[in-house]
C-alpha positions as CSV (number, residue, x, y, z in Angstrom):
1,X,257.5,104.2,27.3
2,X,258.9,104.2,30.7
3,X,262.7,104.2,31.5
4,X,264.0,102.4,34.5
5,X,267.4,102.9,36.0
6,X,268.5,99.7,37.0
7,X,272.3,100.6,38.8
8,X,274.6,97.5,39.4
9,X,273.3,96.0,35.8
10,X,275.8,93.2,36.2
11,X,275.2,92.1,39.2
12,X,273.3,89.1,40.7
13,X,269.9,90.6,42.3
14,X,270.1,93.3,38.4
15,X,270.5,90.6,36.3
16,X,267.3,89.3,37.3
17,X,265.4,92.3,37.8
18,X,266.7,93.5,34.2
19,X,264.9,89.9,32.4
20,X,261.8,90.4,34.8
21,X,261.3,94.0,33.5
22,X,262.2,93.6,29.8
23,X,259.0,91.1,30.2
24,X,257.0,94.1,30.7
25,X,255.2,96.3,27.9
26,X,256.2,99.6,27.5
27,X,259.4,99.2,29.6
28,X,262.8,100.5,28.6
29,X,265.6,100.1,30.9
30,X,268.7,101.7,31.8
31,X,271.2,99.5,32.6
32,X,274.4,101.4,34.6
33,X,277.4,99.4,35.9
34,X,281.2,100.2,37.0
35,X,282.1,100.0,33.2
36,X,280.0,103.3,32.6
37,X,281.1,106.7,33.2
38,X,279.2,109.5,35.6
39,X,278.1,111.5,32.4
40,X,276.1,107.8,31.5
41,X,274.3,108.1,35.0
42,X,273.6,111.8,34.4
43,X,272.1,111.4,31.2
44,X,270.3,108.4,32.3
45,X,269.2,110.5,35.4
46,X,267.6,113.4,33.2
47,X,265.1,110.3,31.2
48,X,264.1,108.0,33.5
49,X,261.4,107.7,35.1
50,X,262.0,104.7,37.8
51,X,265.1,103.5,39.7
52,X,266.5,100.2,40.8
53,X,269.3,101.5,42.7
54,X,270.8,97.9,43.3
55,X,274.8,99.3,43.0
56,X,277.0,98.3,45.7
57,X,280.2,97.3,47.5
58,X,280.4,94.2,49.6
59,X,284.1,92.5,49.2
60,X,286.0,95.5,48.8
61,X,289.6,95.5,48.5
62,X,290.0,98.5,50.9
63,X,287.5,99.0,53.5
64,X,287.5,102.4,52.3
65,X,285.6,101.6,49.4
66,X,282.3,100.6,51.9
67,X,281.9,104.4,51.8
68,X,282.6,105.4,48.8
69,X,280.7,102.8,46.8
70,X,277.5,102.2,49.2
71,X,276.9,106.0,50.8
72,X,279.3,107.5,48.0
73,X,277.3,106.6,44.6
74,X,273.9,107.1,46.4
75,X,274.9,110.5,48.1
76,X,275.8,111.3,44.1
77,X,272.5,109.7,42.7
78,X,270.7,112.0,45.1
79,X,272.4,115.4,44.9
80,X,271.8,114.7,41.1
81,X,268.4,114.6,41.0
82,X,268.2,117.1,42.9
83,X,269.6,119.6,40.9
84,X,268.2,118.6,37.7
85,X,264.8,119.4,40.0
86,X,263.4,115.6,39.4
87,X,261.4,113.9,41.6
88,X,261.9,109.8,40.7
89,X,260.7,107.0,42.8
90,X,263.7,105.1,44.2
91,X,263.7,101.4,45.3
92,X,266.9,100.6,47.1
93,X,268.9,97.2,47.9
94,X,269.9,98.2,51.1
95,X,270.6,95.3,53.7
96,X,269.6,93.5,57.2
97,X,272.8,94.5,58.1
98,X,272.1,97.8,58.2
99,X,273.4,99.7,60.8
100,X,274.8,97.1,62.9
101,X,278.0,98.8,63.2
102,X,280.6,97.3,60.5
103,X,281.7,99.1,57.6
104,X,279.3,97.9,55.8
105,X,276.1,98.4,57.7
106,X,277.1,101.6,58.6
107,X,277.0,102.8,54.6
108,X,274.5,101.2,53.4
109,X,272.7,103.0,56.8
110,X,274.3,106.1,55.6
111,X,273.2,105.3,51.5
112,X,269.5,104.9,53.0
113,X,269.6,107.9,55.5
114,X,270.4,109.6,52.2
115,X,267.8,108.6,49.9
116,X,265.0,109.1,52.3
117,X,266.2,112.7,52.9
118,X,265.8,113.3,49.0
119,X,262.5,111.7,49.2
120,X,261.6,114.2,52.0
121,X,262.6,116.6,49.8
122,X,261.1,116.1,46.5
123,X,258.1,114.7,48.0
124,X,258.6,111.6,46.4
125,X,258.7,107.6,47.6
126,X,261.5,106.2,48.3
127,X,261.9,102.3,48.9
128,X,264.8,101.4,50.8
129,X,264.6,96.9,51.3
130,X,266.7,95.6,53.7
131,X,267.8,92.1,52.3
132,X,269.0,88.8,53.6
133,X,271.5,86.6,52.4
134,X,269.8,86.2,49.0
135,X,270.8,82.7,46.6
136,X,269.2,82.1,43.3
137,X,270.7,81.6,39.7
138,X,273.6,83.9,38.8
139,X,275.1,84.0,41.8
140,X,279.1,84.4,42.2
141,X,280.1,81.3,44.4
142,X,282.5,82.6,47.1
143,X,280.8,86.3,46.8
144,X,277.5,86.8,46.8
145,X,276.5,84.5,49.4
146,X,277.2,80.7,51.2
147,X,274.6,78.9,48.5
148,X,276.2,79.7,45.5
149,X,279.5,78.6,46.7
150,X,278.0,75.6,48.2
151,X,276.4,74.8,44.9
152,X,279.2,75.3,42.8
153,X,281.5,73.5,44.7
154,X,279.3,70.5,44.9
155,X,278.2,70.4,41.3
156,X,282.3,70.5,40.5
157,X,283.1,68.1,43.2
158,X,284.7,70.3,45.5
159,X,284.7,70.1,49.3
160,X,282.4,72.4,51.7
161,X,283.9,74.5,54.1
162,X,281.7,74.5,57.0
163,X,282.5,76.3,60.1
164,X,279.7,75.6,62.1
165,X,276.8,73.6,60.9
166,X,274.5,75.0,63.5
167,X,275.3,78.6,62.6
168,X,272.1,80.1,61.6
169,X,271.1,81.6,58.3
170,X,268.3,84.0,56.9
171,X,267.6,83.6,53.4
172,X,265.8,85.1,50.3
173,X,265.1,83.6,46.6
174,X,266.3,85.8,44.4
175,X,262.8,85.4,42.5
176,X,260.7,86.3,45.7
177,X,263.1,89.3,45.3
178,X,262.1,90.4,42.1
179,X,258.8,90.2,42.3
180,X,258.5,92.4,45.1
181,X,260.4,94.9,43.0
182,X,258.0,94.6,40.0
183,X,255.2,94.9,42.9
184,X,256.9,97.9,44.2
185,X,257.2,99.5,40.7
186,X,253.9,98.4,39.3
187,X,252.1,99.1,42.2
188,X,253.5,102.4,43.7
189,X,254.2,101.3,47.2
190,X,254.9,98.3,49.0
191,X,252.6,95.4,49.6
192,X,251.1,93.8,52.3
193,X,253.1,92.5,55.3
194,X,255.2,89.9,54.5
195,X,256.8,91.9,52.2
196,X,259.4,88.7,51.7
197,X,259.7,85.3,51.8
198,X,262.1,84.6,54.7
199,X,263.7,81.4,54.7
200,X,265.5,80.1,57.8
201,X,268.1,77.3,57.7
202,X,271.3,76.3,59.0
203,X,275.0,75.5,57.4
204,X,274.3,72.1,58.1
205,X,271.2,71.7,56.8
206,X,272.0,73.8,53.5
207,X,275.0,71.6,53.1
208,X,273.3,68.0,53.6
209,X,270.7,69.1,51.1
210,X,273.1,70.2,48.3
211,X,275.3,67.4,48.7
212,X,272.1,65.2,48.5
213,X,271.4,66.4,44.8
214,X,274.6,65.3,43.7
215,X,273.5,61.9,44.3
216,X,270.2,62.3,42.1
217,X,271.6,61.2,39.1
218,X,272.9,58.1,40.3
219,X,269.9,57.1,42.8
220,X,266.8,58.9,40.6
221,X,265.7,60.0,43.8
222,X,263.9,63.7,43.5
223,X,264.4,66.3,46.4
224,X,261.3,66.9,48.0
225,X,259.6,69.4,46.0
226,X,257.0,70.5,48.4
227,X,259.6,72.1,50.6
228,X,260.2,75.8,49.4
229,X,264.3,75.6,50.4
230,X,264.3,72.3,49.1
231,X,262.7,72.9,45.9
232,X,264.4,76.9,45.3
233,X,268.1,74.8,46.4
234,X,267.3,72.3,43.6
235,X,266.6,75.2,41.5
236,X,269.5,77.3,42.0
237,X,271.9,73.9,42.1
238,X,271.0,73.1,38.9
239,X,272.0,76.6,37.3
240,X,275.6,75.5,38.5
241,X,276.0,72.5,36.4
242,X,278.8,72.7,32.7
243,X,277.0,72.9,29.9
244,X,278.4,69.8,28.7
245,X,277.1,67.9,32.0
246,X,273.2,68.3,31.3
247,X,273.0,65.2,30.0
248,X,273.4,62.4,32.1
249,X,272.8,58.1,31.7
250,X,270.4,56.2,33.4
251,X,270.7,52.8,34.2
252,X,268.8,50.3,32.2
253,X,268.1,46.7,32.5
254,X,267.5,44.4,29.5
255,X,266.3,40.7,29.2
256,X,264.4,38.7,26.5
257,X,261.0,40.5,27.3
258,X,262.6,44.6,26.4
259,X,264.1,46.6,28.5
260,X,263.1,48.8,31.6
261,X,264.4,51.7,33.4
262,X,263.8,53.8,36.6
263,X,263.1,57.8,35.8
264,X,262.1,59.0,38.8
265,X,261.3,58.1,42.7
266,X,260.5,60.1,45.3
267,X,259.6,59.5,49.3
268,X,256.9,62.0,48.7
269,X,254.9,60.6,45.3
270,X,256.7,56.6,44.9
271,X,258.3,56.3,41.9
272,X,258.0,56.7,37.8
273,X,259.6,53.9,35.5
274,X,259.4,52.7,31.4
275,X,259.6,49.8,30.4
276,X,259.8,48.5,26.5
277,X,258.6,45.2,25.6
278,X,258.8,43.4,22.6
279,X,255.8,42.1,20.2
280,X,254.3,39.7,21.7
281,X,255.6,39.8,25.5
282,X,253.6,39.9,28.5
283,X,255.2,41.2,31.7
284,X,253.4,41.3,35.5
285,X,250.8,38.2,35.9
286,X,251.4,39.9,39.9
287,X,249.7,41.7,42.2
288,X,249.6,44.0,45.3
289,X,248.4,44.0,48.7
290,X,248.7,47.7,49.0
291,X,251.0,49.1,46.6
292,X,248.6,50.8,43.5
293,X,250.3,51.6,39.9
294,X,248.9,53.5,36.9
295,X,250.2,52.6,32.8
296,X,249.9,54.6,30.5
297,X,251.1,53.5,27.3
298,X,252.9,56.0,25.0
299,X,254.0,53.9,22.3
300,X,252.0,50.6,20.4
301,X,249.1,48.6,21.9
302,X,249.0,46.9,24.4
303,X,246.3,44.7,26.5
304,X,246.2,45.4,29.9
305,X,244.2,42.5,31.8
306,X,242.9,41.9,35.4
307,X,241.7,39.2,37.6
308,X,240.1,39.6,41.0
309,X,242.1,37.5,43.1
310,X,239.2,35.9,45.2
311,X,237.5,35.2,41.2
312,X,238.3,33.1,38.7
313,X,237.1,35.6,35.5
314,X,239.2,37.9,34.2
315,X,238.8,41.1,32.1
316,X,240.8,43.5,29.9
317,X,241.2,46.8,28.1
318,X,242.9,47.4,24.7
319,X,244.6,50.7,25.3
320,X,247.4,52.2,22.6
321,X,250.1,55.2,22.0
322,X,247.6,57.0,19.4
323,X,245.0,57.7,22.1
324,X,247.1,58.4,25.8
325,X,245.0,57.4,28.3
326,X,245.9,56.5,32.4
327,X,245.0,52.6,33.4
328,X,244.8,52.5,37.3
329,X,245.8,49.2,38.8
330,X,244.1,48.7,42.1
331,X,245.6,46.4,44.9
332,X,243.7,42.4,44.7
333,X,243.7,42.6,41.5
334,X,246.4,40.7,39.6
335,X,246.9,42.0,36.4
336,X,249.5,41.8,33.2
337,X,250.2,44.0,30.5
338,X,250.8,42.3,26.6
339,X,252.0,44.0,24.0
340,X,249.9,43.2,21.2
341,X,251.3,45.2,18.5
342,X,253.9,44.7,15.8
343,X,256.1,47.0,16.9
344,X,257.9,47.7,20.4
345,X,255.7,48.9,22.9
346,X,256.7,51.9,25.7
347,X,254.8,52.1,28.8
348,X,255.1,54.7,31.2
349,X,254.1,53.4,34.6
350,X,254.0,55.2,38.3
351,X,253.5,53.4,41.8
352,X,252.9,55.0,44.9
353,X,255.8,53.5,47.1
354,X,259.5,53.1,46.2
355,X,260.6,49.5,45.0
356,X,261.9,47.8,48.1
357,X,263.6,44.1,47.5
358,X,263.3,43.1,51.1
359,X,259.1,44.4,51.1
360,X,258.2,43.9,47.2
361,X,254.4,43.3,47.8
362,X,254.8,42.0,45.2
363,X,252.9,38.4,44.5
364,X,252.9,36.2,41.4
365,X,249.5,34.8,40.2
366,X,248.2,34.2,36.4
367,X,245.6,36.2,35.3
């Protein structure tokens, strides 16, 4: 059994780390916070094996405590070691502002200047990562970084505070994080360059997108998954939103024939909708110059029929919920869908473009 340190347990990058690891086989961690004592870190020091030294200050209430929490608790985590003659592989959440003069990049310059000097000296590897702003789940709004606080405040209907929407930003996803930690630990050294994910954006940009998701629930219209900020925002919005919020109404429209509903639509992949029709009923008897469509049905039976539009025979297929199967609808064809069951039929149906009333192509003709 090996026993990892992890140091700031309660933190944001910790808690993460600490799920990520107790995934592992044969893992036992450590956890150390504020709430713990020095004899805790000391007895935890003479066991482990590994440590996540992810501790620090970065809203202090005096700027004293820079020092004293960043260079301080290393500079003790080191001497430690030390004297109890153990040589432990260190990974350390240092930062890209290392150095760069403030309070705060000086000691976290000063906590890595430390740690590499104990590695020197025990012969042992030590992994000091400078990190970005980082945003992810778990996040303090209005601490840890400018996404949290932008999702929170937007998921409770708050207003942004944005200085300047072209201010640049660097960013990291607090799972691209951890998994170059487990890599790290797993692995014994660091990988191959790039060792992370960088994401660049701007306040502006971060801010249009969160406040697009709000609207989601009232438009159905998914974010653009195949955009890694786009699809890691979306991510790390949704871990913002009351418990009692997850559920949310969709529109539905009902006539004589059932009742029908938009799910999802999307620029990228069209748009996903269910409909559910009574015994008997037959909806389209339409069809498309260009737009395409796929059924499936998920509930009853139902006859799905076709009719070439330049020919005057038509054909079908008898498809039902006990046996799910995809019916593509290709553009010339018109085409209806019956439900020939007893009971109420639910169809599932995709198309590949967004329902626009002023460009239906959309085009009535019997089967």
């Amino acid at each position: 059994m090996q026993k990892i340190i992890v140091t700031g347990s309660e933190g944001f990058v910790a808690r993460n780390l600490i799920v990520a690891l107790e995934r592992l086989d044969g893992v036992e961690v450590l956890p150390f916070n504020r709430r713990h004592g020095l004899e805790v870190l000391n007895q935890y020091l003479e066991e482990t094996d590994f440590i996540f030294h992810l501790a620090g200050v970065n809203r202090p209430k005096q700027i004293e405590e820079f020092d004293s929490g960043n260079r301080g608790l290393t500079e003790y985590l080191a001497t430690a070691l030390v004297k109890q003659g153990r040589a432990v592989p260190i990974v350390f959440s240092s930062s890209v502002q290392a150095g760069n003069g403030s309070p705060y990049g000086q000691s976290k310059l000063a906590a890595e200047k430390c740690l590499l000097e104990y590695g020197a000296r025990m012969h042992v590897e030590v992994f000091p990562i400078r990190l970005p702003n980082l945003f992810g789940k778990w996040s303090r709004p209005n601490y840890n970084s400018v996404v949290s606080s932008f999702c929170y405040n937007v998921v409770h209907g708050l207003t942004l505070e944005i200085s300047d929407r072209q201010n640049r930003l660097d960013l990291a996803y607090i799972d691209d994080v951890v998994e170059l930690f487990l890599s790290i630990f797993l692995d014994g050294q660091l990988p191959d360059e790039p060792i992370l994910p960088i994401i660049k954006t701007t306040l502006g940009e971060l801010a249009d997108l969160i406040n697009s998701f709000s609207e989601q629930r009232t438009s159905a219209l998914i974010p653009q998954m195949g955009d890694k900020l786009t699809r890691e925002l979306y991510t790390t919005y949704l871990s913002y939103l009351e418990r009692d919020s997850f559920v949310y109404d969709l529109c539905v429209y009902n006539d004589n024939r059932g009742s029908l509903f938009e799910l999802f639509k999307s620029e990228g992949f069209g748009q996903i909708f269910v409909s559910k029709t009574f015994p008997g009923i037959t909806r389209g008897n339409h069809y498309h110059d260009s737009k395409v469509e796929k059924f499936c049905v998920v509930q009853g039976q139902a006859k799905v029929a076709f009719r070439h539009i330049e020919e005057d025979v038509s054909f079908s297929f008898c498809v039902h919920g006990g046996q799910i199967q995809i019916v593509d609808i290709p553009p010339g064809y018109t085409h209806s869908i019956t439900n020939i069951g007893n009971d109420e039929m639910i169809v599932l149906f995709w198309a590949n473009e967004i329902f626009n009333p002023a460009m239906p192509d959309t085009y009535y003709s019997e089967v």
